[in-house]
DSSP file (Angstrom, degrees, kcal/mol; ACC not computed):
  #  RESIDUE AA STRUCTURE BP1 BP2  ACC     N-H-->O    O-->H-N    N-H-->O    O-->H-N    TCO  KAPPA ALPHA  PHI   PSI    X-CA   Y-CA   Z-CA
    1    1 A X              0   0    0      0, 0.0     2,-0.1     0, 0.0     3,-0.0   0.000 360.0 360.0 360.0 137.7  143.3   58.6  135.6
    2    2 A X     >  -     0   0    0      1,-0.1     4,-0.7     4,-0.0     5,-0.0  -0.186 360.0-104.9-103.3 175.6  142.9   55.1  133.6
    3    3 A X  H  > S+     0   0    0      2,-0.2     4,-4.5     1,-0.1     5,-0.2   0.858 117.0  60.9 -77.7 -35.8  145.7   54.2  130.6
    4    4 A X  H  >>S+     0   0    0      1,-0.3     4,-4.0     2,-0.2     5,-0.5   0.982 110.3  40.6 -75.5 -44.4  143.4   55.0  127.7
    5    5 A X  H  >5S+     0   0    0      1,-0.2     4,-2.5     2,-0.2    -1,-0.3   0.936 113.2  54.7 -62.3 -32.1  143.1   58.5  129.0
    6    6 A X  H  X5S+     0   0    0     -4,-0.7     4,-2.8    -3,-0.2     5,-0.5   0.957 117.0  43.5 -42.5 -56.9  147.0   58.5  129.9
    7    7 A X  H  X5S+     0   0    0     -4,-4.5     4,-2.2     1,-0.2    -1,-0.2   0.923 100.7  57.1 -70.9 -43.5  147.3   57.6  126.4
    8    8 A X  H  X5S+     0   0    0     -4,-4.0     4,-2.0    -5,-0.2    -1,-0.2   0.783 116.2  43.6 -36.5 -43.6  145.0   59.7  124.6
    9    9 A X  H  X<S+     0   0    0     -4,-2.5     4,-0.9    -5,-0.5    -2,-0.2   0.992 108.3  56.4 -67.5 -42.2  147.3   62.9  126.5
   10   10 A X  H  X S+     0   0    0     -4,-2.8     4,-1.1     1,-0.2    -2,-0.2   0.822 114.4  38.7 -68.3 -43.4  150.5   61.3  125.7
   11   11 A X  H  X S+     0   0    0     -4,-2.2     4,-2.9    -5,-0.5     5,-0.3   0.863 114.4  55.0 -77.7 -26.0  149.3   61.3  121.7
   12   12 A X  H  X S+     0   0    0     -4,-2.0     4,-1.6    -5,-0.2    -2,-0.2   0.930 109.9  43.1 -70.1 -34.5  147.8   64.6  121.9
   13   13 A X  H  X S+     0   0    0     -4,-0.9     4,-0.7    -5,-0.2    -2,-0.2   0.494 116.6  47.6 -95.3  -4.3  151.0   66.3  123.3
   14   14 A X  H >X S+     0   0    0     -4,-1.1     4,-1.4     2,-0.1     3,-1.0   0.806 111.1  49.4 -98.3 -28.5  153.3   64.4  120.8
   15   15 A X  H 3< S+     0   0    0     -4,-2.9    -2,-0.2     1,-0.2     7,-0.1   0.937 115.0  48.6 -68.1 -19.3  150.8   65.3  117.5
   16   16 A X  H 3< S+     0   0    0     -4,-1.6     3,-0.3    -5,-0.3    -1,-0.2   0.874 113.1  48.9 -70.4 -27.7  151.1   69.1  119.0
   17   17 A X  H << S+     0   0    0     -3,-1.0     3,-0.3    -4,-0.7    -1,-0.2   0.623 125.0  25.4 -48.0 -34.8  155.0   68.4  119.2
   18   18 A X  S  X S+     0   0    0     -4,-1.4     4,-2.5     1,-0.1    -2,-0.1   0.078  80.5 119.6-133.1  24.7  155.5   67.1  115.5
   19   19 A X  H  > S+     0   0    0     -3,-0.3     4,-3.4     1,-0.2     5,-0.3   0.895  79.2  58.3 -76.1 -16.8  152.2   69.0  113.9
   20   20 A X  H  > S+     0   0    0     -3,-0.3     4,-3.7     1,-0.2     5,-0.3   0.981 104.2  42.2 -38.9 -59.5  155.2   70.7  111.7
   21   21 A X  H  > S+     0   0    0      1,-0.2     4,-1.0     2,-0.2    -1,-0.2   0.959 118.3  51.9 -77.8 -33.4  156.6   67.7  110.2
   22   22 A X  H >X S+     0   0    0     -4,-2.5     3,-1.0     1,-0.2     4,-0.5   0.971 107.1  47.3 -67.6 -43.0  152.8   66.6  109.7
   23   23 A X  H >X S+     0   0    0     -4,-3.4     4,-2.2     1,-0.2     3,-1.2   0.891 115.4  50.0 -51.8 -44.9  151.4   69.7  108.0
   24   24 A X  H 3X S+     0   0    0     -4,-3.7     4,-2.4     1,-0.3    -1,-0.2   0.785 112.7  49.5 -77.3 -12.1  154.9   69.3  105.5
   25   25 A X  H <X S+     0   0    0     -4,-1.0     4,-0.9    -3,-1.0    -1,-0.3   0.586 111.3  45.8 -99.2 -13.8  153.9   65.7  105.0
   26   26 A X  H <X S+     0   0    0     -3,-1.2     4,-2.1    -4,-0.5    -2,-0.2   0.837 114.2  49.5 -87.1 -47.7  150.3   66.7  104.1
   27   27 A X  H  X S+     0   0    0     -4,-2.2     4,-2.2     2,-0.2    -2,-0.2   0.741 114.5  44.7 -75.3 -43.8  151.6   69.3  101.9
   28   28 A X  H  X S+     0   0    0     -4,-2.4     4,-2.6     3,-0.2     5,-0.2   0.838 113.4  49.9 -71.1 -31.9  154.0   66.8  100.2
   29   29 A X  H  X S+     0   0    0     -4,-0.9     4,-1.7     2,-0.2    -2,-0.2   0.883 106.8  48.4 -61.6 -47.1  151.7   64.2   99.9
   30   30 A X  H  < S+     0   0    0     -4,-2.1     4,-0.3     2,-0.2     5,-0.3   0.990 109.3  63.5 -40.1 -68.9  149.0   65.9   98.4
   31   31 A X  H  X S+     0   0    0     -4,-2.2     4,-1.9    62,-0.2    -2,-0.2   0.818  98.2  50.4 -15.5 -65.3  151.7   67.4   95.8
   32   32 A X  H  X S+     0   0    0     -4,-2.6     4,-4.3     2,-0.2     7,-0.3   0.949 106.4  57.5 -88.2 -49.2  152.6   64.5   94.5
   33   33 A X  H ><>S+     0   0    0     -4,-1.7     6,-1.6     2,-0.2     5,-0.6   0.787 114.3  43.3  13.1 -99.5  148.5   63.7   93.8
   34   34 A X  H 345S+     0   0    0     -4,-0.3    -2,-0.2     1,-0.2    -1,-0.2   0.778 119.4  41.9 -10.8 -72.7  148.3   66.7   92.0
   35   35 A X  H 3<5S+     0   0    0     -4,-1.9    -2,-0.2    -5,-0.3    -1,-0.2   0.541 110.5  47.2 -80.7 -31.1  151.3   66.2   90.3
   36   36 A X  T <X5S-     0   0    0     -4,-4.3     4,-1.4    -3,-0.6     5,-0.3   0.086  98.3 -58.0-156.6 -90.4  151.3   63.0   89.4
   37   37 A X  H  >5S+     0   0    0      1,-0.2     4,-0.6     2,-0.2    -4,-0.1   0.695 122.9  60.8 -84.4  17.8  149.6   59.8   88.0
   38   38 A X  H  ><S+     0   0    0     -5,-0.6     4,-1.2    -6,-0.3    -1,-0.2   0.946 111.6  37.6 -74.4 -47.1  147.0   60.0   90.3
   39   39 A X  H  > S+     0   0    0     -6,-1.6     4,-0.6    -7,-0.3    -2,-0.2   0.782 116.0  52.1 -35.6 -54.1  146.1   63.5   88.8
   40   40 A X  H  X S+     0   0    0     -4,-1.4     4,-1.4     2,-0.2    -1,-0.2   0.662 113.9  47.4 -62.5 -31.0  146.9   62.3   85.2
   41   41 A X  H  X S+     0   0    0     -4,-0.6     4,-1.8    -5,-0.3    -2,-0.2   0.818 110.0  55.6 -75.2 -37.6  144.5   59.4   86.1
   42   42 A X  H  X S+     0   0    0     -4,-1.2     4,-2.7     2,-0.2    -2,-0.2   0.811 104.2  46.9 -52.0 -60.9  142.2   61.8   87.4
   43   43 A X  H  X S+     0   0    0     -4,-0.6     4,-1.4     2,-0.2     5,-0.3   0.647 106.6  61.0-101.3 -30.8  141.9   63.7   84.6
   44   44 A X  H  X S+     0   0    0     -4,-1.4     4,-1.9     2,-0.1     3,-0.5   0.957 108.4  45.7 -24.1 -96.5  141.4   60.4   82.2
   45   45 A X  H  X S+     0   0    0     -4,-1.8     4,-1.8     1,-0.3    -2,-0.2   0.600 108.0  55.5 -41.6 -60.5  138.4   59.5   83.9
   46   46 A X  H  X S+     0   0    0     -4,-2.7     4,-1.3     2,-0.2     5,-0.3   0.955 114.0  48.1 -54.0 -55.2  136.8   63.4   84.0
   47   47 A X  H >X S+     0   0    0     -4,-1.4     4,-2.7    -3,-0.5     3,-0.9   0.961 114.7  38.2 -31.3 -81.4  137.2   63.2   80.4
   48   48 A X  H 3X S+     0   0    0     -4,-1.9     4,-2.4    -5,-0.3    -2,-0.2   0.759 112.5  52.9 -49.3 -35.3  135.8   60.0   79.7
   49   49 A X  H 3X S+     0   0    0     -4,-1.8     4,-2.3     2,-0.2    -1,-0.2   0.899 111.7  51.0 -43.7 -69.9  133.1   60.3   82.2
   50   50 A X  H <X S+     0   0    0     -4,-1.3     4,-2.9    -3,-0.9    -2,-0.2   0.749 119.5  43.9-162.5 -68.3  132.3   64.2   80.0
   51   51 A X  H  X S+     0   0    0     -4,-2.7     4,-2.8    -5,-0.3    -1,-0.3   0.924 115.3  40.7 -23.2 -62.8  132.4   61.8   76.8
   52   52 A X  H  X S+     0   0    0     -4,-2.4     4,-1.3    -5,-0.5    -2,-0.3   0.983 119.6  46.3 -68.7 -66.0  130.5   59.0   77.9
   53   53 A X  H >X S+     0   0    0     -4,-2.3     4,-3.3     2,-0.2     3,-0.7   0.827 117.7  42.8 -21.8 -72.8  127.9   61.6   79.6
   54   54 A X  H 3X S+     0   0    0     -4,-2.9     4,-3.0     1,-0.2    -2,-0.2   0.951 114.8  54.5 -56.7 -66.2  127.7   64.3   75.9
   55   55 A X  H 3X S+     0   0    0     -4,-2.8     4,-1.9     2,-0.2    -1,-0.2   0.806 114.9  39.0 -25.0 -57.1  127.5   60.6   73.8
   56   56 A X  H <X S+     0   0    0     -4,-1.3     4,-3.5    -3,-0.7     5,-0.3   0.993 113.8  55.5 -76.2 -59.5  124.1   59.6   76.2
   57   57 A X  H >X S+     0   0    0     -4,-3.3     4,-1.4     2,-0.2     3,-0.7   0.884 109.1  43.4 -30.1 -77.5  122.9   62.9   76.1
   58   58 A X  H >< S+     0   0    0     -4,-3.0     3,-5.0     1,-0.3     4,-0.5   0.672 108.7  56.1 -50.0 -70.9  122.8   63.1   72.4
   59   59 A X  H 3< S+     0   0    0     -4,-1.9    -1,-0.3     1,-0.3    -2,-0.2   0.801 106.8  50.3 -66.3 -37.0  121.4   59.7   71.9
   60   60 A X  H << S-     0   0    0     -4,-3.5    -1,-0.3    -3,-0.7    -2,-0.2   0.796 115.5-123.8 -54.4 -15.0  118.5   60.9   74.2
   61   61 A X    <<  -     0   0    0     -3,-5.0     2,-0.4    -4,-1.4    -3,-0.1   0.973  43.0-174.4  51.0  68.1  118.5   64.0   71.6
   62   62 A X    >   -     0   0    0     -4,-0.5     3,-2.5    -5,-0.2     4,-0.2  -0.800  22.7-142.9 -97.5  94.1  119.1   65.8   75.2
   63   63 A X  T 3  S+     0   0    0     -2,-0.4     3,-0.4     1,-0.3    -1,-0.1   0.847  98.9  46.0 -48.5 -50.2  118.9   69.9   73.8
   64   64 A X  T >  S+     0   0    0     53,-0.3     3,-3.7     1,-0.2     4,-0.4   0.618  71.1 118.3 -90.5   2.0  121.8   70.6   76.6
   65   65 A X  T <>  +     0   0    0     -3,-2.5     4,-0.9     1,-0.3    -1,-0.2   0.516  67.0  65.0 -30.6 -28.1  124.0   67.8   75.8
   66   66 A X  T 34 S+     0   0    0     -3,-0.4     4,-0.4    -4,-0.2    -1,-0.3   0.626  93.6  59.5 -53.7 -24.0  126.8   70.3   74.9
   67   67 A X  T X> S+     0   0    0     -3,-3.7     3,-2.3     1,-0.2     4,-1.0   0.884  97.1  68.4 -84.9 -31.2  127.0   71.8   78.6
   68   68 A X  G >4 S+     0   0    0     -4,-0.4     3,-1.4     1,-0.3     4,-0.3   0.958  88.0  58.1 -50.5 -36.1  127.9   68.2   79.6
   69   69 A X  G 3< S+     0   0    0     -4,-0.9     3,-0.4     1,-0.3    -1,-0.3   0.815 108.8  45.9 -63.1 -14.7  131.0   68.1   78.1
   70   70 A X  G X4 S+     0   0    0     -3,-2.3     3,-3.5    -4,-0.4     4,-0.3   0.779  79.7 105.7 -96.1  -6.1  132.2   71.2   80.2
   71   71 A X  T << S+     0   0    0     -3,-1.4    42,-0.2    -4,-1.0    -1,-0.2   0.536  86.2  33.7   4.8 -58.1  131.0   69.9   83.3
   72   72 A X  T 3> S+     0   0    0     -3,-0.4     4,-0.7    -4,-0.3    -1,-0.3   0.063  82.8 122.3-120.2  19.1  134.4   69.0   84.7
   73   73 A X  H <> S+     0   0    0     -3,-3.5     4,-3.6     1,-0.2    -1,-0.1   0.885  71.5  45.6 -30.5 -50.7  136.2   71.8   83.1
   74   74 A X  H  > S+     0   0    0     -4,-0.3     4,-1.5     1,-0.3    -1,-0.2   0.832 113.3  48.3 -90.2 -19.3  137.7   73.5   86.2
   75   75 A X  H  4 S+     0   0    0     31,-0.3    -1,-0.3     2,-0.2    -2,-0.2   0.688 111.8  53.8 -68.0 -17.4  139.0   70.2   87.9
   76   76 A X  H >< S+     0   0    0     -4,-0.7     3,-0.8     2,-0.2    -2,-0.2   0.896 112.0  40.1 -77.6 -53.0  140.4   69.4   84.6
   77   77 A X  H >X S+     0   0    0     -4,-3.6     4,-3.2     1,-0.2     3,-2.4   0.959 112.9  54.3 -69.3 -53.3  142.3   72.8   84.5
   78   78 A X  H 3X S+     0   0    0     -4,-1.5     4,-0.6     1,-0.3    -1,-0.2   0.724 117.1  39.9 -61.7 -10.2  143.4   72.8   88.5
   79   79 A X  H <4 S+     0   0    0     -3,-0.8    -1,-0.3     2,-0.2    -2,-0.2   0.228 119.2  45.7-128.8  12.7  145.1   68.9   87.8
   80   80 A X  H <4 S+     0   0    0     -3,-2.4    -2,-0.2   -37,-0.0     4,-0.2   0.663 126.6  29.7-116.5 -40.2  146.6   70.0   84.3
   81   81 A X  H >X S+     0   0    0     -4,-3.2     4,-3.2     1,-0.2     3,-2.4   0.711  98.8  78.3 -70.4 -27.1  148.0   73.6   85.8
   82   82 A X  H 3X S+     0   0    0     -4,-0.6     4,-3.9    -5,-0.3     3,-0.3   0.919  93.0  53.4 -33.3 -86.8  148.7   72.8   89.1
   83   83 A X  H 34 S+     0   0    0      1,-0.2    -1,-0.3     2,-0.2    -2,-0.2   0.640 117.3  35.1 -45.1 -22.0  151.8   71.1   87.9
   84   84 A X  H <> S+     0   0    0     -3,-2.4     4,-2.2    -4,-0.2     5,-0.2   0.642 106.3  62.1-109.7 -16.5  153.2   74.4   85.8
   85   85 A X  H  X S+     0   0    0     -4,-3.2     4,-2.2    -3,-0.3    -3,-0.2   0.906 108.7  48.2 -82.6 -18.4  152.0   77.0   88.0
   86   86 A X  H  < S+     0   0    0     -4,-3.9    -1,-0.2    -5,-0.2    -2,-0.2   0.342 109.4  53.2 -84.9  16.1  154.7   75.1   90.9
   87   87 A X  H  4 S+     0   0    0     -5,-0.3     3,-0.4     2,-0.1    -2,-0.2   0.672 121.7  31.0 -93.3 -52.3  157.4   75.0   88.3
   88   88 A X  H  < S+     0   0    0     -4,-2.2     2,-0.4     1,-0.3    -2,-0.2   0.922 133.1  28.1 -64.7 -45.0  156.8   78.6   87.9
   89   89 A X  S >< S-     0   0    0     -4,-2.2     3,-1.5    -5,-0.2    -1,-0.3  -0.931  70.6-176.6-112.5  90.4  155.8   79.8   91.1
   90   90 A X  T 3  S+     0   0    0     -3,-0.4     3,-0.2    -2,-0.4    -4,-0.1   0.206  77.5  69.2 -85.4   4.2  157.5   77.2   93.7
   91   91 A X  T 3  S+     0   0    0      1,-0.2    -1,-0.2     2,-0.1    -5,-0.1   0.204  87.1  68.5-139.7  16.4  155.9   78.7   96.8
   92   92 A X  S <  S+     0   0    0     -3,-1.5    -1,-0.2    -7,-0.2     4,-0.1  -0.156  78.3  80.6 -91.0  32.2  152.0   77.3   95.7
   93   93 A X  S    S+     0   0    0     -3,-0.2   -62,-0.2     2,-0.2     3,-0.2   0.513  83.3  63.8-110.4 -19.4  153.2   74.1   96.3
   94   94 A X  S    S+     0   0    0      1,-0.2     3,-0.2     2,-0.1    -2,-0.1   0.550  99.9  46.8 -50.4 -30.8  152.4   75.0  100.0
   95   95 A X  S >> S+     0   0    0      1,-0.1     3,-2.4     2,-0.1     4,-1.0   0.448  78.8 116.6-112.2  -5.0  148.9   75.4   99.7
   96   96 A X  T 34 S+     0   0    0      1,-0.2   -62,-0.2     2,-0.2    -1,-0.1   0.645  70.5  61.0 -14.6 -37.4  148.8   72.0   97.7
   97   97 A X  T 34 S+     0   0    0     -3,-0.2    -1,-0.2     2,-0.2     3,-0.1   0.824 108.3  43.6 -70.5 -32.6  146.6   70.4  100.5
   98   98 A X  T X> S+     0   0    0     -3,-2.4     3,-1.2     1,-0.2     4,-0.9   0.943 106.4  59.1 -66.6 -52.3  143.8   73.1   99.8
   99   99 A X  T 3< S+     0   0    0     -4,-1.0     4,-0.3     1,-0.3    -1,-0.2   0.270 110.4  43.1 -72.1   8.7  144.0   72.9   96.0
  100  100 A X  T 3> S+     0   0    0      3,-0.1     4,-0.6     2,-0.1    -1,-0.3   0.239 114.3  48.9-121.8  14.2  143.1   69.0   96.2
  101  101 A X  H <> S+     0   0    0     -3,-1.2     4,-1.4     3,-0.1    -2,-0.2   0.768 112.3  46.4 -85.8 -52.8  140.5   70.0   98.8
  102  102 A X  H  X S+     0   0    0     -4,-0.9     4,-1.7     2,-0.3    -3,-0.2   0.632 113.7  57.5-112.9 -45.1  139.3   72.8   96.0
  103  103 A X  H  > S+     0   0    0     -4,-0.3     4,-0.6     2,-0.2     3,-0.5   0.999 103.9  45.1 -33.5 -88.3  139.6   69.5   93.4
  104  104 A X  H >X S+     0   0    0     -4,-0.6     3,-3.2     1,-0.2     4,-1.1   0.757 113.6  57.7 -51.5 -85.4  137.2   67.1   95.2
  105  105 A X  H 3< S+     0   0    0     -4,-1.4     4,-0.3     1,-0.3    -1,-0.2   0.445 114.0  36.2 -25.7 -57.8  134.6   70.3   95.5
  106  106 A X  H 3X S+     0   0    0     -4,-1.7     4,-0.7    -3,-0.5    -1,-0.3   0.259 110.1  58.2-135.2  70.9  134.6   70.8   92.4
  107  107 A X  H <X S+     0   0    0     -3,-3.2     4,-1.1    -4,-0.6    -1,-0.2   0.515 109.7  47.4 -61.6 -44.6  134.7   67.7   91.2
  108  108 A X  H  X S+     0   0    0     -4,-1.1     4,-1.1    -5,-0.3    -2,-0.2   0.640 102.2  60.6 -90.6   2.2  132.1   67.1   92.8
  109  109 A X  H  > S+     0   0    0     -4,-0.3     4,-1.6    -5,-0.2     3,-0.5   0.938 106.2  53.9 -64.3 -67.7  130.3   70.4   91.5
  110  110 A X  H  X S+     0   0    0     -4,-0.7     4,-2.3     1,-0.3    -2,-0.2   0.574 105.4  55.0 -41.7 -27.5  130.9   68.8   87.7
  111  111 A X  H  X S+     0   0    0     -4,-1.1     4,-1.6     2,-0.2    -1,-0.3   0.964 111.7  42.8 -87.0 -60.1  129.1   65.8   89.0
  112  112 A X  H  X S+     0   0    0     -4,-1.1     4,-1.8    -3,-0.5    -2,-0.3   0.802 111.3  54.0 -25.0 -60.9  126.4   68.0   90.0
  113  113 A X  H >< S+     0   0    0     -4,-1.6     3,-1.8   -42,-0.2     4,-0.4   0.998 107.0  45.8 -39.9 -87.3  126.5   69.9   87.0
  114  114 A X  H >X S+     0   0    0     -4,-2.3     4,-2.2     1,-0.3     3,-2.0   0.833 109.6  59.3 -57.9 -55.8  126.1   67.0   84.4
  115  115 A X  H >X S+     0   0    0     -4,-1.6     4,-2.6     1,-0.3     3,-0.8   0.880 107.5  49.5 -21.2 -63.9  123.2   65.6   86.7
  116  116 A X  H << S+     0   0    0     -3,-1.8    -1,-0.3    -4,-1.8    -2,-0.2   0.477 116.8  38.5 -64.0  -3.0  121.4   69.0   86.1
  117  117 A X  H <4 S+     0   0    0     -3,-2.0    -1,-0.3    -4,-0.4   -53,-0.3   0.575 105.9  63.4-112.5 -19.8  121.9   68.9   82.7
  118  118 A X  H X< S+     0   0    0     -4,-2.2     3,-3.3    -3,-0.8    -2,-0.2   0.984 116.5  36.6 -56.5 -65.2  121.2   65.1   82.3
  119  119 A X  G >< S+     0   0    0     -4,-2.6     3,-2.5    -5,-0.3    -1,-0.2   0.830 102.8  65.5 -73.2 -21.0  117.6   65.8   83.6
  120  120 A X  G 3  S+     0   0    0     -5,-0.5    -1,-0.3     1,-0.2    -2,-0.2   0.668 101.5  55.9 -66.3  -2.2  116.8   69.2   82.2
  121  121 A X  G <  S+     0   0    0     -3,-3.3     2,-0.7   -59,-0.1   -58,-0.3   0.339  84.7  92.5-119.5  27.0  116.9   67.5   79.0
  122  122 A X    <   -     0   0    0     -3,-2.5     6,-0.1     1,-0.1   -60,-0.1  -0.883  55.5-176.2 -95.4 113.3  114.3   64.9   79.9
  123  123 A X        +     0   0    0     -2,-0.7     2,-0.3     1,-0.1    -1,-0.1   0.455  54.0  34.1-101.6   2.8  111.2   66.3   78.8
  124  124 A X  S >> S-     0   0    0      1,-0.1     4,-3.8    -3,-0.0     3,-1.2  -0.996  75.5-113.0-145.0 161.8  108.9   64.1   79.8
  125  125 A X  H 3> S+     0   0    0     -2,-0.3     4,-1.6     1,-0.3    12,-0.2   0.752 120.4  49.1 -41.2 -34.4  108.1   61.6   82.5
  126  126 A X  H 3> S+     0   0    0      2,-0.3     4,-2.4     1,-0.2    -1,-0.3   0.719 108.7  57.6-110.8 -32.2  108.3   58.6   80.6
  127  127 A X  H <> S+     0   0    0     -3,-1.2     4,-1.8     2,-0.2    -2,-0.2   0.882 112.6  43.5 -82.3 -44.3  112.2   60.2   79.3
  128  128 A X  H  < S+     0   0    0     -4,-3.8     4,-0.6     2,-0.2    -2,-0.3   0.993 107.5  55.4 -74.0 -43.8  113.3   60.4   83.3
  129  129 A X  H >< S+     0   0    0     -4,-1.6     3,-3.5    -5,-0.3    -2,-0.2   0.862 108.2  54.0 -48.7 -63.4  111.7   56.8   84.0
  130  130 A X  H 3< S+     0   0    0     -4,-2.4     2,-1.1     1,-0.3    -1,-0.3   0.645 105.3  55.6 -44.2 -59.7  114.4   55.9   80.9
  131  131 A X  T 3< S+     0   0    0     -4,-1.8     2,-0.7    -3,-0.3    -1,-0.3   0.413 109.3  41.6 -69.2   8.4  116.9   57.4   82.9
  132  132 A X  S <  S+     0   0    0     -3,-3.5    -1,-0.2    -2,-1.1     3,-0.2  -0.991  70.4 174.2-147.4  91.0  116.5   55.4   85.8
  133  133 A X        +     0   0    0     -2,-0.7     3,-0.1     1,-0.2    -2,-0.1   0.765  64.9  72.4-115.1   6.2  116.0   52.0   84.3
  134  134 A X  S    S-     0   0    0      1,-0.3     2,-0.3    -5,-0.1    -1,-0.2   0.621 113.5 -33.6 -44.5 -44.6  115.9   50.1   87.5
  135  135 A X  S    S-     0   0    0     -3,-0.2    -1,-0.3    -6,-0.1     2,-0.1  -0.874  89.0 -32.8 175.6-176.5  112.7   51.2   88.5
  136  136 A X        -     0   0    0     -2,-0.3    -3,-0.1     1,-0.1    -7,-0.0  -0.264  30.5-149.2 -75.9 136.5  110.3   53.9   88.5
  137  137 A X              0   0    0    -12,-0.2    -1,-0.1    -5,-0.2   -11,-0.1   0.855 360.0 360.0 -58.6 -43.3  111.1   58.0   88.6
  138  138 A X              0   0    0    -13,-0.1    -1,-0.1     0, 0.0    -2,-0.1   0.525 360.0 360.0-163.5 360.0  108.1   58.2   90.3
């Protein structure tokens, strides 16, 4: 048996030793994410992004431009509640690691979203080339 593999066992049987203390250290870390300015920062940005996005829409006189602005509702709501449903209820603060898992989905759902709504309200070819002003849509 060579070192690397020696070593490789020796780190597998201590993260199987100490996967407690890792899971509570995943769990705290995330918390505090959530909880705090990274979350609040978080939830800046989703705004403004939601803004900036409903603003371009309308100047395109984009017919769903209202759905952008809800786009990033439900990441918005998990990073603003988050913080009052573990004052209330102290024993979701456990599942913290999921609910920023459950974040980035859909976050990245919202991102989805306002795409699908950016282009449904291009109604012609020549309205996606403008969205794409780099080159050609197709």
């Amino acid at each position: 048996m060579n070192s690397t593999t020696f070593n490789r066992n020796k780190y597998s049987v201590y993260c199987r030793e100490h996967i407690k203390e890792f899971s509570i250290e995943l769990r705290d870390e995330a918390s505090a994410a959530l909880s705090n300015w990274p979350g609040r920062s978080v939830i800046v940005l989703l705004g403004l992004s939601s803004i900036i996005n409903y603003i371009d829409a309308l100047s395109r006189e984009n017919a769903y431009a209202i759905y952008v602005l809800f786009a990033y509702v439900v990441p918005t709501l998990i990073l603003i509640l988050y913080p009052i449903v573990t004052f209330v209820f102290s024993s979701v603060e456990k599942y913290s690691a999921l609910i920023l898992d459950l974040l980035c989905l859909t976050g990245l759902i919202g991102f989805c979203i306002t795409l699908r709504y950016q282009f449904l309200g291009a109604r012609t070819l020549d309205e996606l080339n403008i969205l794409f002003p780099n080159g050609d849509f197709l």
